[in-house]
C-alpha positions in Angstrom: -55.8 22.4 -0.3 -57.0 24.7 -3.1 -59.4 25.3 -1.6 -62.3 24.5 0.4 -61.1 27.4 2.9 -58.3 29.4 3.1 -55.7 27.7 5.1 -53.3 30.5 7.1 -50.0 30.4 9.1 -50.0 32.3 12.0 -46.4 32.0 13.1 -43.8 29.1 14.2 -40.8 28.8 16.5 -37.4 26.8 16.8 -34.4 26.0 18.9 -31.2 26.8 17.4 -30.0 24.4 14.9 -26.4 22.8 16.6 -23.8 20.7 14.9 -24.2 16.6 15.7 -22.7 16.0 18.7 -22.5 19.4 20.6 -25.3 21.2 22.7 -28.0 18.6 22.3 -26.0 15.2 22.0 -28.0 13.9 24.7 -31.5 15.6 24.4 -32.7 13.7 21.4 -36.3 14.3 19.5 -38.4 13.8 22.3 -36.3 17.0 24.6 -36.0 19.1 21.4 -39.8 18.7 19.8 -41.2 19.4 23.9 -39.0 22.1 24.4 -40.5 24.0 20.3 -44.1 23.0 21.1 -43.8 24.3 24.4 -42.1 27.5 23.2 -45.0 27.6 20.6 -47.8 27.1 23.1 -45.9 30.3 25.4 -45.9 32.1 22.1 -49.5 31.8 21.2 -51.0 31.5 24.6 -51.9 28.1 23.7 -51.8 26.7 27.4 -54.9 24.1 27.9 -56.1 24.6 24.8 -57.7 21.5 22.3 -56.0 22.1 18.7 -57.0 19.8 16.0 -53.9 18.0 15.6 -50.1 17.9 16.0 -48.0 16.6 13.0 -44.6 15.9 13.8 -41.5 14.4 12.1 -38.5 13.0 12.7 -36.2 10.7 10.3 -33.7 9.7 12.7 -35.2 8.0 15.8 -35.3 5.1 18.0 -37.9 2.6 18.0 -38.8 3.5 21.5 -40.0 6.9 19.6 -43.2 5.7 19.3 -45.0 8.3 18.3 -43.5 11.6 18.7 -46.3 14.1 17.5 -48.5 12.7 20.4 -45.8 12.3 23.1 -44.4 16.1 22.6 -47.5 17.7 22.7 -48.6 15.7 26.0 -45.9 17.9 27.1 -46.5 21.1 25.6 -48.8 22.8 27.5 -51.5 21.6 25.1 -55.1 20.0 26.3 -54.2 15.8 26.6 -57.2 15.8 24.1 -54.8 17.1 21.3 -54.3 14.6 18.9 -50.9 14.0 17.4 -49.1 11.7 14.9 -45.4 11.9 13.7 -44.9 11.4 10.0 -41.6 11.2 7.5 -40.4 12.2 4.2 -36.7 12.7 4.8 -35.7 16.5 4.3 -39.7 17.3 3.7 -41.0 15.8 6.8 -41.5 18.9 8.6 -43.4 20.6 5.4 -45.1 17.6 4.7 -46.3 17.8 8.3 -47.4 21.5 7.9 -49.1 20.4 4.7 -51.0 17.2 6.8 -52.2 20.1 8.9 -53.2 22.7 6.1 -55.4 19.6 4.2 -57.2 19.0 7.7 -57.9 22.7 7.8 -58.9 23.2 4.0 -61.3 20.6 4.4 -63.3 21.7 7.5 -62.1 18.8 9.5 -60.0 21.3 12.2 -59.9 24.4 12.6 -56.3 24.6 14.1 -52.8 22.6 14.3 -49.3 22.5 14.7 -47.0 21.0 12.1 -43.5 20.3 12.8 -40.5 18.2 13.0 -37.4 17.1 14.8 -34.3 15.7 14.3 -30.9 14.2 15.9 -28.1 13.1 14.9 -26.0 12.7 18.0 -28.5 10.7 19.8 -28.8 8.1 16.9 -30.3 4.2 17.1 -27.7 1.5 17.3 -28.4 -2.0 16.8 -27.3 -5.5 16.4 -26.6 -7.5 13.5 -29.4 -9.9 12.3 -27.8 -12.9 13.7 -27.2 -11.7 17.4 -31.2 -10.1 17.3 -32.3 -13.7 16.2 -30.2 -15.3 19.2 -31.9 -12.9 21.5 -35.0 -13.3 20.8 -34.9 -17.0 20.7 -33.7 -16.6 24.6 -36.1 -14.7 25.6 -38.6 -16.6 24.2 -37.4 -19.9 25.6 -38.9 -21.9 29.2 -36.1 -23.2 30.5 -32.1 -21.8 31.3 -30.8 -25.0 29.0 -33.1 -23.6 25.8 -31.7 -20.0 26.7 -28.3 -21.0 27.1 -28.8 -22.9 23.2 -30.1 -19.6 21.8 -26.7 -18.7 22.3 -24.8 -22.2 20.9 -21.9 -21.1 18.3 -21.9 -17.4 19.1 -19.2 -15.2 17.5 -17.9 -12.3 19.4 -18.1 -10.7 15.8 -21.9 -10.5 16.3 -21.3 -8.2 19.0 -20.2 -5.7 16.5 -22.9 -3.1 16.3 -24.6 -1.2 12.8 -24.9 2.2 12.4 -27.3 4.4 10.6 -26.4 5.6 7.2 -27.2 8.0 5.1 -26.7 6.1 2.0 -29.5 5.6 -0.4 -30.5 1.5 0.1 -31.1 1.4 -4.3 -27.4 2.7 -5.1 -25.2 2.8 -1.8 -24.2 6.0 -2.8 -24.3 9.0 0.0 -26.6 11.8 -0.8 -23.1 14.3 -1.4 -21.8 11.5 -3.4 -24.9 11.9 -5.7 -24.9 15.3 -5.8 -21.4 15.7 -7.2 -22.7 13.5 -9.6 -25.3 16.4 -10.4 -22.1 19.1 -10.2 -20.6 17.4 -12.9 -23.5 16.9 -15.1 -24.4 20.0 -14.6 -20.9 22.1 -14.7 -21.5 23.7 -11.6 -17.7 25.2 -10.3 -16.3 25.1 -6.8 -16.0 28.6 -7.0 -19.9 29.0 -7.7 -20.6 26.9 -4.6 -18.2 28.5 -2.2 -19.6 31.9 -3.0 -23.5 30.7 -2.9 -22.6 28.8 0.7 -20.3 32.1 2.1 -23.6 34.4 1.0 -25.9 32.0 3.3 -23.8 32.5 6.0 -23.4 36.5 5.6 -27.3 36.5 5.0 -28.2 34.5 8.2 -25.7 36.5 10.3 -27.4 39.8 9.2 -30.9 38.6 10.0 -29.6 37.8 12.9 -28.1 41.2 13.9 -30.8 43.2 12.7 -33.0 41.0 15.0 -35.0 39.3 12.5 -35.0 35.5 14.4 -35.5 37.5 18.3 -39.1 36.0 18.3 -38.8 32.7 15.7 -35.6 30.8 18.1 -35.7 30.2 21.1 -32.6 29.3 23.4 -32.1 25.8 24.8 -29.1 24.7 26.3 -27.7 27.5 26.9 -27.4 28.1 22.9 -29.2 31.6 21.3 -27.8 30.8 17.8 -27.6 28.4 15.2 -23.9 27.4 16.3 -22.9 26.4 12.7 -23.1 29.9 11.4 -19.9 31.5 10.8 -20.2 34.7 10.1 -16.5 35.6 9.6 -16.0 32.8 7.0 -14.4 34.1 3.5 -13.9 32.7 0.6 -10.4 32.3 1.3 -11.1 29.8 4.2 -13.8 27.8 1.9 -11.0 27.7 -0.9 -8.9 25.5 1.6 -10.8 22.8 2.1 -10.9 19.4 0.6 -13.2 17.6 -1.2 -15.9 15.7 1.1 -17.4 13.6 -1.1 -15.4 12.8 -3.8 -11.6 12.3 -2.8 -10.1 10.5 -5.8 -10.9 11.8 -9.0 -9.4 15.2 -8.5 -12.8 16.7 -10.2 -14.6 16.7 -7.0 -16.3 20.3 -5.8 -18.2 19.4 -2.8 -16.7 20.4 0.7 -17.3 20.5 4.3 -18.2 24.1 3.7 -20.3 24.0 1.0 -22.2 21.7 2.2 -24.9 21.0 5.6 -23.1 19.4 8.3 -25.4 16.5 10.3 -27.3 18.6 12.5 -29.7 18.6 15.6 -32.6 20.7 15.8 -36.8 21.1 16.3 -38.9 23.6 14.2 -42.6 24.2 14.9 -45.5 26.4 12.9 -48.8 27.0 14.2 -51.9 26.9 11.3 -55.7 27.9 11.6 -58.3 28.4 9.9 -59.6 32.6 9.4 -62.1 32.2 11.8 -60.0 30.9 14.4 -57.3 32.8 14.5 -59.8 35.7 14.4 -61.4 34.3 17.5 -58.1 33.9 19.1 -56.8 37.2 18.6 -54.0 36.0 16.4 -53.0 38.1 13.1 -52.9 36.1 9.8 -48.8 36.1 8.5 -49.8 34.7 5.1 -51.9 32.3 3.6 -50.5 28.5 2.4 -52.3 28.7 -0.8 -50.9 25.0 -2.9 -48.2 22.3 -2.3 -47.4 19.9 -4.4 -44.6 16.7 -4.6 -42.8 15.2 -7.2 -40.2 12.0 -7.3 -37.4 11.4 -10.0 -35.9 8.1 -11.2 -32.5 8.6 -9.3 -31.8 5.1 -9.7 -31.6 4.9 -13.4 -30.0 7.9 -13.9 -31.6 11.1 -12.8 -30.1 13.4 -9.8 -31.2 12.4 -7.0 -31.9 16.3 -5.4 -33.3 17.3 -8.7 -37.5 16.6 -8.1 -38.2 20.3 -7.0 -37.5 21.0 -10.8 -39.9 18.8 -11.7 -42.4 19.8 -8.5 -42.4 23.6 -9.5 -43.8 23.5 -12.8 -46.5 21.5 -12.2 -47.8 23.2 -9.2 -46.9 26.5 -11.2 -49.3 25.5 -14.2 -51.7 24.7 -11.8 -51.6 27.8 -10.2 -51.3 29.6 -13.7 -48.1 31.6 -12.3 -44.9 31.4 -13.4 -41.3 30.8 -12.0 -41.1 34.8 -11.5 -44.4 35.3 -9.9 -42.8 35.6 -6.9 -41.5 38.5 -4.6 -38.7 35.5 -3.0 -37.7 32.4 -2.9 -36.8 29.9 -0.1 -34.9 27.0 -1.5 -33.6 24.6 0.7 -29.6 24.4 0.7 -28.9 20.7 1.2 -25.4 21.3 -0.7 -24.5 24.8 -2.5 -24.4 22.4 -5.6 -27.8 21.4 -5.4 -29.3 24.8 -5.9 -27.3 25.9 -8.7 -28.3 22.8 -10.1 -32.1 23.2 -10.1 -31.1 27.0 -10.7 -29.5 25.9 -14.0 -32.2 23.4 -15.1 -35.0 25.8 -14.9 -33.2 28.0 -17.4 -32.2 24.7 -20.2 -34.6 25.2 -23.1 -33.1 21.6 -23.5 -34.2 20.4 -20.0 -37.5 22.1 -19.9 -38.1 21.1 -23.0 -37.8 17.2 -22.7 -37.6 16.4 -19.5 -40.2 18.8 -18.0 -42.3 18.9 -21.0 -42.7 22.2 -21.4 -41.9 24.9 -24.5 -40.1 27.0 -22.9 -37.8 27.6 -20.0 -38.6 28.4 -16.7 -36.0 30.9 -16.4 -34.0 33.2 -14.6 -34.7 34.1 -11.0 -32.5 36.4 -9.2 -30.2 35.2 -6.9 -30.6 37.8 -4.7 -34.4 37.0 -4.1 -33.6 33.5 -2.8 -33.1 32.4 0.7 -32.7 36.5 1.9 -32.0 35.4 5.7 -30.0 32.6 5.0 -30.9 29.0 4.9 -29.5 25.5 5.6 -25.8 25.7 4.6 -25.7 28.4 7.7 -28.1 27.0 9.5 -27.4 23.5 9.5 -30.2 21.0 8.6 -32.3 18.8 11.2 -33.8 16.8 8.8 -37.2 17.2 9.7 -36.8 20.3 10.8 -36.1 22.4 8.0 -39.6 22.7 6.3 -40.9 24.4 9.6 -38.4 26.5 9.6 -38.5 27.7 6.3 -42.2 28.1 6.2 -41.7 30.3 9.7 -39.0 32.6 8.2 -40.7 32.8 5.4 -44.4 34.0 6.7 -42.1 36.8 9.0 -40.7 37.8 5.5 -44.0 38.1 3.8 -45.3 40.3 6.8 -42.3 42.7 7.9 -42.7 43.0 3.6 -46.3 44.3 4.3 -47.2 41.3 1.5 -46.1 39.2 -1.3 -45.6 35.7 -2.7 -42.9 33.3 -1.6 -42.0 29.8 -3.6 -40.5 27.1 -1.0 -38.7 24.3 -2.6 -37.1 21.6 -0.6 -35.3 17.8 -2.3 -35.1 15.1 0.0 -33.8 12.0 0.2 -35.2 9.1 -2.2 -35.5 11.6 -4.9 -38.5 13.4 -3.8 -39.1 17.4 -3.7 -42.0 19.1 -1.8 -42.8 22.8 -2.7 -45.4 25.2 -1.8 -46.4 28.3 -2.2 -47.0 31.3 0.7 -48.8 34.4 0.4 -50.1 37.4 1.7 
């Protein structure tokens, strides 16, 4: 990506973001990622048009979701010769999707594409245990009634009880709030700290809201206008009252309902070209996505598991030769109030920055009141493909209502991965 040509975003859209199991409990991906793509192709004037490719995500699907990207933009409004391919990297897919795009355009290979990303959590996969999927198959693989009927010889009505998606990690079994209270505690981070970072998200989000920053990036779909997990009339008092989510037992535990993303449902979409196209087009340039970079931790023996953005900053930063306050802003992904004040504190350790990033100094301070300045996932909820394309979209609005800038994007995922970027204008 750095850089054959510039690579720039010219704008994205979403549906509101909705709690599991409300608006769009029976929409799933494929409804949600048509109805963004579409909104995006209305938005651009994209209708019959050839783009390069599509790049979708989703995390949580069926395995009759065969291939999202392509399906959703048969439906767009797109030209049928659109390409499109569905990828996933947990809570990066949708950025890693925008970055599949951006590498395509770097390189000359298109000149245009949409990266995106959808997720459900209502509308989720539920299957058999092993031993009833074996018996099933062996019937309907047999000739004769007799060899079906035996498929079925010493069946249990046990096996009829069904498995459910988790959101544990497969390597420790642990939930991704069970591991980051680990991080809280290793990292001192107080209830008090995380109730107050999760009630500014919401107070952020509500004002950009009101001030009609998100009229042209969300787009209503059944019947919802907003993100219906904001609460803009939540206090601290109200986040003080609730109980522990995560850990319930220890009376140490910090992380709440509250200060923390509730499962979500949602679709995000951005729309990248190359200069010359979106010149051709008639579309104006919002900023330019100028590196990305990933990074993985050892979460298993012993690292926390949300804590590879600290290690995916500096070494795109050093690439880059910038520095953690090079920037006007900062969009950080808000997986749990806990996880940001934990990468916040690690960038300013001389002790972690000097042995576990390697470097001879800290990172340092940002201000808090650069990051995340129209909210982010603890208001908006968090579609876990989703959120890298919406970020990315808020973000390239920011840069341009702020006539130019720099903006770092830092997102953890699941499997102890971070992807970051960096957006200019």
């Amino acid at each position: 990506m750095r850089s054959v040509r510039p690579v720039a975003v010219l704008g994205g859209v979403r549906i509101p973001f909705c709690r599991q199991n409300t608006a769009y409990a029976d929409v799933g991906n494929l409804g949600m990622s048509v109805r963004t793509l579409g909104a995006l192709v209305e938005k651009f004037g994209l209708h019959g048009q050839q783009l390069g490719e599509v790049a979708m995500g989703a995390v949580i699907k069926h395995s009759s979701d065969w291939n999202l990207g392509r399906e959703a933009a048969l439906s767009s409004g797109l030209s049928p010769l659109t390409p499109g391919i569905t990828l996933q990297r947990a809570c990066g897919t949708s950025l890693d999707s925008i970055i599949t795009v951006a590498n395509k355009i770097a390189a000359g290979q298109i000149e245009a594409g949409i990266g995106g990303g959808s997720d459900t959590t209502s509308d989720v996969p539920i299957v058999y245990g092993q031993k009833l999927r074996r018996r099933l198959l062996a019937a309907a693989a047999a000739k004769t009634p007799r060899d079906k009927l035996a498929a079925f010889r010493g069946f249990h009505l046990r096996e009829l009880k069904p498995e459910f998606p988790g959101v544990a990690e497969p390597r420790t079994g642990k939930s991704m709030g069970e591991h980051c209270e680990d991080m809280a505690k290793q990292w001192n981070i107080s209830r008090d700290s995380q109730d107050e970072w999760a009630l500014s998200s919401h107070k952020k989000l509500a004002a950009a809201y009101e001030r009609g920053f998100f009229d042209d990036l969300v787009v209503s779909f059944r019947g919802v206008s907003r993100d219906n997990i904001l609460r803009p009339d939540t206090t601290l008092e109200k986040l003080a009252s609730l109980k522990p989510a995560f850990d319930r037992t220890s009376g140490r535990g910090t992380l709440t309902a509250g200060n923390s993303t509730p499962l979500t449902d949602g679709a995000a979409a951005c729309l990248l070209a190359s200069e010359d196209w979106a010149a051709r087009h008639g579309h104006e340039v919002l900023c330019y996505l100028r590196d990305a970079h990933v990074a993985a931790v050892d979460f298993v023996h012993g690292e926390g598991l949300l804590m590879a953005p600290t290690v995916a900053v500096p070494e795109m930063l050093r690439r880059n030769s910038l520095t953690l306050q090079d920037f006007d802003f900062y969009e950080i992904h808000e997986a749990f109030a806990a996880q940001v004040l934990c990468t916040l504190r690690a960038w300013e350790s001389e002790d972690y920055c000097r042995n576990r990033l390697g470097l001879d100094a800290p990172l340092g301070r940002i201000d808090p009141a650069r990051i995340n300045p129209n909210g982010s996932s603890l208001a908006t909820g968090h579609p876990f493909a989703a959120t890298g394309a919406r970020i990315v979209a808020t973000a390239a609005k920011e840069l341009k209502q702020r006539g130019g800038g720099r903006c770092l994007v830092s997102i953890c995922t699941a499997g102890g991965m971070g992807v970051v970027a960096i957006l200019e204008r």
